[in-house]
C-alpha positions, 0 to 999 in steps of 0.5 A, a space after each residue: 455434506 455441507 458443514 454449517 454453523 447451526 450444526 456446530 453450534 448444536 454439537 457445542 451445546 450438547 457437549 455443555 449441557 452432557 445431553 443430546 436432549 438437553 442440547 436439542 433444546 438448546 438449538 431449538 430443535 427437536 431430539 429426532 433432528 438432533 440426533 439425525 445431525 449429530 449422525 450425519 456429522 459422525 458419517 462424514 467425517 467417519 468417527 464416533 464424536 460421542 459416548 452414549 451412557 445412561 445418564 447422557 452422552 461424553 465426548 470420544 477423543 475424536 469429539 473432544 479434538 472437533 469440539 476445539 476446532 468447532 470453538 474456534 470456528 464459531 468465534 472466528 464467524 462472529 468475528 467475521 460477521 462483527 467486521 462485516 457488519 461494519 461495512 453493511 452499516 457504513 462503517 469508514 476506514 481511514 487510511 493516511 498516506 505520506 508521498 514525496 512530491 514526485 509521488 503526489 503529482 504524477 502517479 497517485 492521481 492516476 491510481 487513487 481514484 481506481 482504488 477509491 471506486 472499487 472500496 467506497 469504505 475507504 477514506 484516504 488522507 494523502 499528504 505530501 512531505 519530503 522523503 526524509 521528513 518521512 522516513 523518519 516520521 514511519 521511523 518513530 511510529 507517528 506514521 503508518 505508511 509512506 513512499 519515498 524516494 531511494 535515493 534516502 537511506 531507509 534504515 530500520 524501514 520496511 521497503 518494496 518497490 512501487 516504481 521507477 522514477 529517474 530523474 531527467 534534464 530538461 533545457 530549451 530546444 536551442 540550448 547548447 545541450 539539447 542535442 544530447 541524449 544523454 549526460 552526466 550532471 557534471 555536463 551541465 554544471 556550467 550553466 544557469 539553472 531553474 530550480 525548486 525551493 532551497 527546502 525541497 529535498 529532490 532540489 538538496 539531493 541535486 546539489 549535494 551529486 554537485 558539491 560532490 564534483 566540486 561545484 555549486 550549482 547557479 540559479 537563475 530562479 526558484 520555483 514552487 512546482 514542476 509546472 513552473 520550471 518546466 514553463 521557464 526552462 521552455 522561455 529560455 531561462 535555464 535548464 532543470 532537473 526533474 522527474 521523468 514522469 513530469 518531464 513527459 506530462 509537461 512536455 504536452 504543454 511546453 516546449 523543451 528538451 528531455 535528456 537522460 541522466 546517467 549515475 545511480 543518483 539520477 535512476 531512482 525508483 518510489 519505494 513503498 515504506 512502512 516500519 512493519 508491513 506485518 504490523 500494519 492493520 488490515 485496511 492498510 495491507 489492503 492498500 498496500 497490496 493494492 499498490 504494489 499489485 499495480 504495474 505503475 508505468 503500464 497504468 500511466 502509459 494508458 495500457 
């Protein structure tokens, strides 16, 4: 026997109306139909659900447990067809999410667009802010959902990893450094570098490893955005730290060198943050799940 809404809400109406009869007319059918219902539901599950007297019908104990569970199950129904209905009406849902730069520049592009297609409800706000601007936006609640990096502490926030993002040196192919494969930042503290702004958080993470050896870093110039670096550094201006990932998109359209970087600042990864991942709406669970549910690298390596 399938177990319909039609049947739950004839047996809700019988039990508010203490009459099979009465109850039959409340679901606009007829008695025989009624009852014939009312018997098969009885048949399934192997209990009596009602008491026949003269007067009418009372519920058994078996009946009064069904009819709990029958409330229940018609309210979350509506419930479901009012949020269905939303969609079938066109209903938007709106989604803001907080990215550092790396985030915004080398992964999310490349992951957005699948995630939009496949929920054409979905409007999604993407703004770029620094890590630290952002964890303390998702701190005080304005903010719903962020990725970071982790090289900040997060304390108070709910964090899940979403990907690895180490950072690397770049320098010119004939750079005294280019032979490497790998180094410490204190290797490359002696020469000249292309950095971004003085407000950008990667730039202030990299110079505070610096002053933790001692040292200032030197700029030759700064710069905006990784493209721009990555373009000087391959003319011979100086060399550079930035994310693996851009490293690997721009290596396509300049000439330099990629060299590891070792230390536990240098191997970060991207953490999704949100104070209360429990907390948060449904729309914005979804996109979570759908985030982490991702495998980032394999995506971006075109696997």
């Amino acid at each position: 026997m399938r177990l319909d809404f039609f049947d739950l809400r004839l047996f809700l109406n019988i039990v508010e109306s203490g009459s099979l009869t009465k109850g039959a007319q409340c679901s606009a059918i007829s008695l025989q139909a009624a009852s014939e219902r009312i018997k098969k539901l009885e048949q399934h599950y192997q209990v009596s659900l009602f008491s026949r007297h003269s007067g009418g019908v009372k519920l058994t104990f078996a009946g009064q447990v069904f009819a709990e569970h029958a409330q229940t199950m018609l309210q979350q129904g509506q419930q479901l067809s009012q949020a269905m209905a939303a969609f079938s009406a066109g209903q938007h849902s709106n989604i803001s999410l907080w990215c550092n730069s790396s985030a915004q520049s080398e992964y999310l592009p490349l992951l957005l667009p699948q995630y939009l297609v496949n929920n054409p409800n979905i409007q999604i706000d993407l703004k770029e802010a620094e890590s630290n601007d952002i964890i303390a936006a998702l701190a005080t609640g304005s903010d719903k959902l962020g990725l970071i990096s982790s090289f900040f502490p997060a304390a108070g926030l709910q964090t899940l990893e979403f990907s690895e993002d180490p950072l690397v040196l770049i320098c010119p192919q004939q750079h005294q450094l280019s032979a490497a494969s790998a180094l410490q930042l204190a290797d490359s503290l002696n020469y000249p570098f292309v950095g971004l702004m003085q407000y950008h958080s990667l730039q202030q993470s990299i110079e505070t490893q610096a002053r933790l050896l001692n040292c200032e870093i030197q700029y030759r110039l700064r710069l905006p955005n990784f493209a721009a670096i990555a373009q000087v550094v391959a003319n011979g201006v100086g060399i550079a730290i930035m994310p693996q990932r851009a490293a690997q998109r721009l290596a396509k359209l300049y000439a330099f060198q990629q060299i590891k970087l070792n230390g536990d600042w240098a191997n970060r990864k991207l953490l999704l943050a949100a104070k209360n991942f429990d907390a948060l709406s449904t729309a914005y669970q979804h996109f979570s799940q759908f985030l982490l549910s991702v495998d980032a690298q394999k995506l971006l390596n075109g696997h």
